[in-house]
C-alpha positions as CSV (number, residue, x, y, z in Angstrom):
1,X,0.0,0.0,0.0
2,X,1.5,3.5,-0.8
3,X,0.2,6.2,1.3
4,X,-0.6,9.7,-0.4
5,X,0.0,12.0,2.5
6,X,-0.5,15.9,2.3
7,X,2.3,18.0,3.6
8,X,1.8,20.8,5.7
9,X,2.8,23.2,3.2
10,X,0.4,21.8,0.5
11,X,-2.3,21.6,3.1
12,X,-1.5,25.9,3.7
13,X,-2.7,26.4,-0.3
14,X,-5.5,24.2,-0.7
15,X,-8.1,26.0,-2.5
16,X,-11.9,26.7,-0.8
17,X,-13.2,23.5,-3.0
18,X,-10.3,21.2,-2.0
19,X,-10.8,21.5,1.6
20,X,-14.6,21.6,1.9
21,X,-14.5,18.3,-0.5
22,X,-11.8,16.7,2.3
23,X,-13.8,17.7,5.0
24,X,-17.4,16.1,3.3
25,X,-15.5,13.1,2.6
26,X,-13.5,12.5,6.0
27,X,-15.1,14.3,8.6
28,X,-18.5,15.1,9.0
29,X,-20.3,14.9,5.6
30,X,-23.7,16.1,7.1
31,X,-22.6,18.9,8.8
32,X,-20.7,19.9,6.3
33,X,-24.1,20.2,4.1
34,X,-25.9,22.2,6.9
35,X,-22.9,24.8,7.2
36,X,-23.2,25.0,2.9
37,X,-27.4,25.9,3.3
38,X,-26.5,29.0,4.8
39,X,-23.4,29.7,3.4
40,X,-21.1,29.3,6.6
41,X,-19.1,26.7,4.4
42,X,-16.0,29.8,4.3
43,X,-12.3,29.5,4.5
44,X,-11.2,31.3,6.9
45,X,-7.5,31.7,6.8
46,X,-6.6,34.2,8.8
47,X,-7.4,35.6,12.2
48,X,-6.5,39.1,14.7
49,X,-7.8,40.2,17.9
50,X,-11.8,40.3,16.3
51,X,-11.2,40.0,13.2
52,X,-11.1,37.0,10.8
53,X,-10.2,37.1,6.9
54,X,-10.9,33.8,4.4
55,X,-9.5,33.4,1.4
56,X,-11.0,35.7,-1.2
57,X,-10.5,38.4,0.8
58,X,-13.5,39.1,3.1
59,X,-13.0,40.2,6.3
60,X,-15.2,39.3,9.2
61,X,-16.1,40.6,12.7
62,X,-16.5,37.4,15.2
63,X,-19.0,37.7,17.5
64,X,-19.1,34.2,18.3
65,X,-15.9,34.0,20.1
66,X,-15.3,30.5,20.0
67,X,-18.0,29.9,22.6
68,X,-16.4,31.7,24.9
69,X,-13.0,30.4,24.8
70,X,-12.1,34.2,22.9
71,X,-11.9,36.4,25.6
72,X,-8.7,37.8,24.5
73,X,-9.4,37.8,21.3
74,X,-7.9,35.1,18.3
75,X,-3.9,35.0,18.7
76,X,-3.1,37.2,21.6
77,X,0.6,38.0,21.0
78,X,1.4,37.8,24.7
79,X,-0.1,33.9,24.7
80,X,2.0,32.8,21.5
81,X,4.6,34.1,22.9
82,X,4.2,32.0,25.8
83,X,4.6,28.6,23.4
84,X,8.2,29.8,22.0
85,X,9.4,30.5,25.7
86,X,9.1,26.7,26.7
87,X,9.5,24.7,23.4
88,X,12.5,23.7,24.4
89,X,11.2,22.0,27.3
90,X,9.8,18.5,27.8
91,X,6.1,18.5,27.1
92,X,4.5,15.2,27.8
93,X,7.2,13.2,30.9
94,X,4.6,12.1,32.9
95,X,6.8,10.8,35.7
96,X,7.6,14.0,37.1
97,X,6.5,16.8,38.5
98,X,5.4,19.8,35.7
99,X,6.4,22.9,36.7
100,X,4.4,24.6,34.2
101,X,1.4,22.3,35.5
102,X,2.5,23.6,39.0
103,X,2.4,27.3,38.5
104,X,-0.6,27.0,36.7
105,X,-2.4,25.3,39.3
106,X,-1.1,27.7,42.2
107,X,-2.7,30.5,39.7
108,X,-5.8,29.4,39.8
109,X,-5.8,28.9,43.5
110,X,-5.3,33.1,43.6
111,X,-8.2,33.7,41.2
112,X,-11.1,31.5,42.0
113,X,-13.1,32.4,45.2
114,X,-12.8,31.0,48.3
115,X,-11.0,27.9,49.9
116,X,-10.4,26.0,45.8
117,X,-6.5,24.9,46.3
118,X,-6.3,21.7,44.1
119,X,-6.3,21.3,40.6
120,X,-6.2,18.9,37.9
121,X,-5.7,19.6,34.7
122,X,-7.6,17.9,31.5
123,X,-7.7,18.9,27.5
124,X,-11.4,20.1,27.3
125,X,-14.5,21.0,29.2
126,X,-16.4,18.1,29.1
127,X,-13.3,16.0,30.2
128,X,-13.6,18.6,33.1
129,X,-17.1,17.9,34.1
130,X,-15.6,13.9,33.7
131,X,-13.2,14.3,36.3
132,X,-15.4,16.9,38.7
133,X,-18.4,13.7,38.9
134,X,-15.7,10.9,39.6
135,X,-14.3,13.2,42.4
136,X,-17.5,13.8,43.8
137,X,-18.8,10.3,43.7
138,X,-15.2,9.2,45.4
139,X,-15.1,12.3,48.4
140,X,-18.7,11.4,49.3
141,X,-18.9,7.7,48.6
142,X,-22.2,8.2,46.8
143,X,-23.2,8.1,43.3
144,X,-26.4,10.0,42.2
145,X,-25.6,13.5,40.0
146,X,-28.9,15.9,40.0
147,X,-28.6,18.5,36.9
148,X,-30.9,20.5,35.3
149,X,-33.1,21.1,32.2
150,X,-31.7,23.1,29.3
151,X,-28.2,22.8,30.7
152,X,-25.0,21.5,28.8
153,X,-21.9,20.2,30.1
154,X,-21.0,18.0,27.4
155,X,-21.0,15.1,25.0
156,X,-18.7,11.9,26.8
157,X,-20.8,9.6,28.5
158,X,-20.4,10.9,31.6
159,X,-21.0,14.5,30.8
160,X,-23.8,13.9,28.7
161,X,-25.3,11.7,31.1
162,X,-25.5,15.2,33.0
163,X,-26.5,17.4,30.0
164,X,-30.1,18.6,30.3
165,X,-31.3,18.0,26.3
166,X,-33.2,14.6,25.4
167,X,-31.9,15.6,21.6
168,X,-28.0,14.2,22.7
169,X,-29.2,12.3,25.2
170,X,-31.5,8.9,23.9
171,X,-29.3,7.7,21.1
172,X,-27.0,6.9,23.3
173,X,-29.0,5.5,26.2
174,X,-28.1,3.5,28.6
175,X,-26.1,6.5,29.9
176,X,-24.9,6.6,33.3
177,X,-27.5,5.3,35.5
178,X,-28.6,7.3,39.1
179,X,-28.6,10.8,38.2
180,X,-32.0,12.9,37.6
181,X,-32.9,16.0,36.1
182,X,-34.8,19.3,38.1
183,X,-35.9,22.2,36.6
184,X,-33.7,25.2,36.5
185,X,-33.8,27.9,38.9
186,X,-36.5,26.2,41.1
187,X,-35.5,25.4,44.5
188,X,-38.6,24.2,45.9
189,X,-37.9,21.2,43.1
190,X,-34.0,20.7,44.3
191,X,-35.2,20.5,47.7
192,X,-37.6,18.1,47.5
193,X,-35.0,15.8,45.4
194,X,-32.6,16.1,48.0
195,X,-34.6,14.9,51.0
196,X,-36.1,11.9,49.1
197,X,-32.6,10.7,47.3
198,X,-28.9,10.4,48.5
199,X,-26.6,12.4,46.2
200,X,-23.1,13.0,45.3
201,X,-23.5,16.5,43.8
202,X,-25.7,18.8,42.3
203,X,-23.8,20.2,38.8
204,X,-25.3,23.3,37.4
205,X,-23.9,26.6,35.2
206,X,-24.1,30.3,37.0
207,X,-25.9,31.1,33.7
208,X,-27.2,28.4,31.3
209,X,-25.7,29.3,27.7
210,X,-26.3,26.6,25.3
211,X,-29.7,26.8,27.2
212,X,-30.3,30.0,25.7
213,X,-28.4,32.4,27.4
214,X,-30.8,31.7,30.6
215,X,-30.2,33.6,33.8
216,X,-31.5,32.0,37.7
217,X,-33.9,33.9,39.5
218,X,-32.4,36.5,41.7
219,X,-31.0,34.5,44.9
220,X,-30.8,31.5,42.9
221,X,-27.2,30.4,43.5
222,X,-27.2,31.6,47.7
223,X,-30.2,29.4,48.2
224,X,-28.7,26.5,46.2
225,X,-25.2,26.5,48.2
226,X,-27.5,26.4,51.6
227,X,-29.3,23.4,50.1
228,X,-26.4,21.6,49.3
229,X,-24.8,22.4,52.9
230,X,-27.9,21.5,54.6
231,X,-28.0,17.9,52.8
232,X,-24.3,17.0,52.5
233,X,-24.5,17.5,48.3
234,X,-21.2,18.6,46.9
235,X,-22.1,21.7,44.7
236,X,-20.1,21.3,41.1
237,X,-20.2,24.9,39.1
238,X,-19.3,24.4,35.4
239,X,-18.0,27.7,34.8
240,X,-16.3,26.2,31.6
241,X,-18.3,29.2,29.5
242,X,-19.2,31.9,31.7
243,X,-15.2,32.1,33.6
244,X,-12.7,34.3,33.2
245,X,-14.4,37.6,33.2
246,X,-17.1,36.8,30.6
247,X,-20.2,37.6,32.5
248,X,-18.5,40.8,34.4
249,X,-16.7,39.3,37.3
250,X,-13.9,36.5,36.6
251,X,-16.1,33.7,37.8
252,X,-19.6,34.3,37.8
253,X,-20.4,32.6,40.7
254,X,-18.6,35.9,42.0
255,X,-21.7,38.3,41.5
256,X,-23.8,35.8,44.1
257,X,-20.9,35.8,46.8
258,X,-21.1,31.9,46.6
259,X,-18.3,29.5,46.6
260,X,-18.2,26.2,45.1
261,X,-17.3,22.8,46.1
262,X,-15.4,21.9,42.5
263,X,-15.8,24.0,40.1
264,X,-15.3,23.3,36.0
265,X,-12.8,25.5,34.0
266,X,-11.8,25.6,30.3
267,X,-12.3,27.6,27.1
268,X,-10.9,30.8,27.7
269,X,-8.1,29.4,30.1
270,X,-6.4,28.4,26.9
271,X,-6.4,32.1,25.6
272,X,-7.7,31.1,22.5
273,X,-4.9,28.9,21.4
274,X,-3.9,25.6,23.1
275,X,-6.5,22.9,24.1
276,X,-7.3,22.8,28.4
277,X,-9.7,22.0,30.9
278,X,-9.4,21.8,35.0
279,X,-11.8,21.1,37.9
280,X,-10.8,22.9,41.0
281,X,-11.8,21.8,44.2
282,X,-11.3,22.1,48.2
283,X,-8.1,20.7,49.9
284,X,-10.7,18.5,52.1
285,X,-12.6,16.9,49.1
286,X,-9.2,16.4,47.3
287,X,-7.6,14.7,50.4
288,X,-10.6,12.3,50.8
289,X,-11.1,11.5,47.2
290,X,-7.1,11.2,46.1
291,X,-5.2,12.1,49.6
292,X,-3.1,8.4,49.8
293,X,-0.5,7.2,47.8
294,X,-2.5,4.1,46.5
295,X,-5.5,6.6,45.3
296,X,-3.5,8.9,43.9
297,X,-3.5,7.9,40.2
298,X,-7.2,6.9,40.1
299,X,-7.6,9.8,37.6
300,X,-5.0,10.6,35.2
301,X,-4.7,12.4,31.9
302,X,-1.7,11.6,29.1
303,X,-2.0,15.1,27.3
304,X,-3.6,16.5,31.2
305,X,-1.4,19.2,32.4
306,X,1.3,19.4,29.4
307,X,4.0,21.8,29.5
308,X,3.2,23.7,26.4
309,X,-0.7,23.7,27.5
310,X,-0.3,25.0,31.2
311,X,2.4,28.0,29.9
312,X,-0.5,29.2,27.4
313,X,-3.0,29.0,30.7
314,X,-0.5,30.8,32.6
315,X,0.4,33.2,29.9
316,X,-3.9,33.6,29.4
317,X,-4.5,33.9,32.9
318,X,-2.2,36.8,33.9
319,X,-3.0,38.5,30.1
320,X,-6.5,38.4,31.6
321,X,-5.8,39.9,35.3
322,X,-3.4,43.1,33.3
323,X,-6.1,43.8,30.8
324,X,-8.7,43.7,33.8
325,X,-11.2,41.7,31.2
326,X,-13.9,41.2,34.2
327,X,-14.1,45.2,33.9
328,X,-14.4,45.1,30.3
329,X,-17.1,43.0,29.7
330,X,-19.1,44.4,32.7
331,X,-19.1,47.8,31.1
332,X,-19.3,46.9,27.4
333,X,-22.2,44.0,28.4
334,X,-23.7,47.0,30.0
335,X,-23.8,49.4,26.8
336,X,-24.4,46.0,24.8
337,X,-27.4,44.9,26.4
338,X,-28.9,48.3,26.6
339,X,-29.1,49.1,23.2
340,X,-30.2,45.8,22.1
341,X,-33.2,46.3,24.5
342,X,-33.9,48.9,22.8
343,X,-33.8,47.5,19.3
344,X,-36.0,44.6,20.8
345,X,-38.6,47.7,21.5
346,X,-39.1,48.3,18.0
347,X,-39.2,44.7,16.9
348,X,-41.5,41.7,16.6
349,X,-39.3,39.7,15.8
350,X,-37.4,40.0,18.9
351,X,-38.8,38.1,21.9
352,X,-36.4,38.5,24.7
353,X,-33.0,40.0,25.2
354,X,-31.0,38.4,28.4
355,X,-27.5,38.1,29.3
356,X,-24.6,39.4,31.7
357,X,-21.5,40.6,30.6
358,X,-20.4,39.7,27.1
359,X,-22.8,36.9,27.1
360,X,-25.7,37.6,25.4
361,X,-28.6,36.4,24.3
362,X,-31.0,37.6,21.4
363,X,-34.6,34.9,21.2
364,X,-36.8,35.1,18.0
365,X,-40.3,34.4,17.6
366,X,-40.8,31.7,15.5
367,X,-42.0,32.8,12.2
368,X,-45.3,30.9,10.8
369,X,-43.8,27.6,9.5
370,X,-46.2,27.2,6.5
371,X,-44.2,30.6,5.2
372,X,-41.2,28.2,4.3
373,X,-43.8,25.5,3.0
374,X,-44.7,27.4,0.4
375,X,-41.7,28.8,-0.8
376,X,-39.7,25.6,-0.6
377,X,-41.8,23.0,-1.3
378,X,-41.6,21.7,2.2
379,X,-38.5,21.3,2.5
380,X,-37.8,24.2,5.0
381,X,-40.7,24.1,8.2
382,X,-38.8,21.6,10.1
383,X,-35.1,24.0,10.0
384,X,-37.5,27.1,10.3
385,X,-38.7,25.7,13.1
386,X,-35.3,24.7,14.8
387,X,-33.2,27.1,13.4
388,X,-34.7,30.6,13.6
389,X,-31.8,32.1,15.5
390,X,-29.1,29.7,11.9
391,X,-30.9,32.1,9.6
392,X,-30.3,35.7,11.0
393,X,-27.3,34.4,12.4
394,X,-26.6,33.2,8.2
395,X,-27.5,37.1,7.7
396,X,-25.1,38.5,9.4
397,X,-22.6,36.4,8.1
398,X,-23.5,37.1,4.7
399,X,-24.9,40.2,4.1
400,X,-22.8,42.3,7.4
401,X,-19.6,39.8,7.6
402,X,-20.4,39.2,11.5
403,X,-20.0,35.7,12.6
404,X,-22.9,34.6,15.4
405,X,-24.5,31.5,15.9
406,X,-27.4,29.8,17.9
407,X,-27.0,28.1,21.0
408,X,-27.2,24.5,20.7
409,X,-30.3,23.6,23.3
410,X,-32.7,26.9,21.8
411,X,-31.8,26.9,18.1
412,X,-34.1,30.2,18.5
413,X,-31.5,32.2,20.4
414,X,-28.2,33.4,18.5
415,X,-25.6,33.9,21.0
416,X,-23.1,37.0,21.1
417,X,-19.9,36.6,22.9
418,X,-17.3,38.4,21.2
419,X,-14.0,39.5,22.7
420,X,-13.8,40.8,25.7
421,X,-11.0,43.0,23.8
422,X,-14.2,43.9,21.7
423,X,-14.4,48.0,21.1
424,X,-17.4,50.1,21.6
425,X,-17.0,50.9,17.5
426,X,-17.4,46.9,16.7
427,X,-20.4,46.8,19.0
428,X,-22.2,49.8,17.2
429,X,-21.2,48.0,13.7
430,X,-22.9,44.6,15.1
431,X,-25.9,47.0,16.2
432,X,-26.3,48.7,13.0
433,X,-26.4,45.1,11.2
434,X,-29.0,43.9,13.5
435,X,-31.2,47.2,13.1
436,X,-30.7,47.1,9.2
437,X,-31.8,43.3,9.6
438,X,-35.0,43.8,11.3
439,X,-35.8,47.5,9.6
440,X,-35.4,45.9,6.0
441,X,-37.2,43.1,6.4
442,X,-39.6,44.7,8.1
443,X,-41.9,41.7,10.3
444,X,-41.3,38.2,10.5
445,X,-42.8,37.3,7.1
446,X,-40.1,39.1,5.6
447,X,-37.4,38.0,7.6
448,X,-38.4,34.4,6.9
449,X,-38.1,34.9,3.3
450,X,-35.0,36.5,3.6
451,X,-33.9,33.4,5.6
452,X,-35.1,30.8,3.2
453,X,-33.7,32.7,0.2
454,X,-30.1,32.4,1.5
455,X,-30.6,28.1,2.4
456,X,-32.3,27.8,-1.0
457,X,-29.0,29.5,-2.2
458,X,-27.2,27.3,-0.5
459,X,-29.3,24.5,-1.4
460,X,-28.7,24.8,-5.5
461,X,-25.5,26.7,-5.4
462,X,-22.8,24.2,-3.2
């Protein structure tokens, strides 16, 4: 057999066609045909702080922000430089002691709230979420997980057997077996479960974002730390999306004055370039859970804690604390917000605007589905229906050049979490795209045909 393998070099110039036909044929043919309805198939091949360029040319404002992971934009010069300082150094020698791993950890012992002192270090979030239910289950010798509705904290087995969306859920079933879902921000509901059942840990986001951007109820998080005291449940924060200064304080837990048990970390502790996910928890729950020699490498990671991986996070982290990013999105979410209230005002379209910080939330009324009947045959009610948010998010994308998306348990809500290195001048642009949007099309009948024009493009142009 003689292998044809593409150099890096060669990989560098493929054209737009090459690479879209590679990645149809070897990766993920179906998404690769929803991504070509609304014209999101682009090659992007290069990226700046905001700003993205693909290969004709175009340049783009991303207010996606890789789900969070963005907050100091793409390719922070002070975090790449972070990778040439230590590539010298051993990366993966697992029987040792990392100092990188070290330092990193001891960092974010100094920014997380309260008594969190020991860290372990993973590759992503849901890997994160992995490791905080196996220490929970271990420190407290019991095994049931509550979670709640709408939230997300994954797609492994264990971490979707905590996920809160039937959709990801049943085609894998049997999932992990014991844990049970309560609705979200209803403590009455959480109480109840914990005096009938004995639990582990109760896992739940400050602020749900692939919910929808969905905020508690004011007290929310005070009265769910009391619960879990008051009943022995280990609380689990996944702050994997809203850390690091997104929502206005670096953790948002911050804003509610409560202090977690184990909390999840990743995304933007990467700063945007390398690959890394932690759980933090107490010294107590660590000791009980992995405190003796003969429990200490019940959890382990290969790529966990690498050299090149914890410089980035220390690099990100201390990038983070000069640029004071908590204060950034705070006062940029606050100008953010406001106007898009505003704009919601003066729309029908627009059903709710929520968020905190520089995560943000825009829901759409669902546009009469027999609209897309009509002018597609049928073949566009059921993606009208689940993908309200895909079409003004493919709008802005290809009529304004701003990258958005929805959030993956409300299709109906596109997301905005740019930057937190975002200026007030890339703000106004996004505004003045989402006011032209809504003015031109003038109702939701327009805007639906406006939306099924571009995935009919899509449909016979790709």
């Amino acid at each position: 057999m003689s292998e044809k393998l593409i150099d890096l070099e060669s990989a560098l110039k493929l054209e737009k066609k090459e690479a879209i036909q590679y990645y149809r044929d070897h990766v993920n043919p179906a998404f690769a045909r929803l991504l070509g309805l609304l014209n999101f198939d682009k090659q992007y091949v290069r990226a700046s702080g905001t700003k993205v360029w693909d290969s004709e040319g175009n340049q783009y404002l991303d207010f996606l922000g890789g789900y969070g992971a963005l907050n100091l934009g793409h390719n922070p010069p002070a975090v790449l430089a972070a990778l040439a300082k230590v590539q010298e150094l051993p990366n993966l020698l697992q029987a040792s002691m990392g100092t990188m791993n070290a330092v990193a950890a001891y960092n974010l012992s100094q920014l997380t709230p309260g008594d969190l002192t020991h860290t372990f270090f993973c590759n992503s979030g849901a890997e994160a979420v992995e490791g905080a239910i196996k220490l929970a289950r271990i420190a407290s010798g019991k095994s049931k997980i509550i979670y709640c509705f709408a939230s997300f904290h994954g797609k492994t087995m264990g971490s979707l057997s905590v996920t809160g969306r039937t959709k990801y859920q049943e085609p894998f079933q049997p999932l992990i077996p014991g844990n049970n879902m309560v609705p979200f921000g209803e403590l009455d509901v959480l109480e109840k479960i914990f005096k009938d059942q004995d639990i582990a840990a109760f896992i739940v986001e400050p602020i749900q974002g692939e919910g929808g951007i969905l905020l508690p109820p004011e007290g929310y998080l005070q009265g769910v730390r009391e619960l879990c005291d008051q009943h022995q449940v280990y609380l689990i924060l996944d702050e994997i999306q809203t850390g690091f200064g997104r929502t206005g304080t670096m953790f948002a837990c911050e804003e509610s004055g409560v202090v977690p048990d184990i909390m999840c970390l990743a995304k933007a502790l990467g700063g945007g370039v390398m690959p890394i996910g932690a759980y933090i928890s107490n010294k107590e729950i660590w000791q009980k859970a992995y405190g003796s020699m003969d429990k200490a490498l019940l959890h382990t990671s290969t790529f966990g804690g690498n050299t090149l991986a914890t410089a980035v996070a220390i690099a990100a982290m201390n990038e983070m604390v000069a640029q004071d990013v908590s204060k950034m999105a705070r006062e940029k979410g606050d100008y953010f917000i406001g106007k898009l209230a505003k704009l919601a005002a003066e729309n029908e379209m627009i059903k709710q605007v929520r968020g905190k910080g520089l995560l943000i939330g825009i829901e759409f009324n669902q546009p009469d589905s027999n609209i897309f009947d009509k002018i597609s045959g049928g073949m566009l009610s059921k993606l009208s229906y689940q993908y309200t948010g895909s079409l003004v998010a493919g709008t802005l994308l290809n009529q304004h050049q701003i990258i958005s998306a929805y959030t993956l348990n409300n299709p109906n809500v596109i997301r905005l979490e740019p930057p937190l290195t975002v200026s007030y001048q890339e703000i106004d642009q996004m505004l003045n795209a989402l006011h032209i949007i809504f003015s031109e099309n003038k109702g939701l009948f327009n805007m639906a045909i406006s939306g099924a024009k571009s995935v009919l493009g899509g449909l016979f142009n790709k």
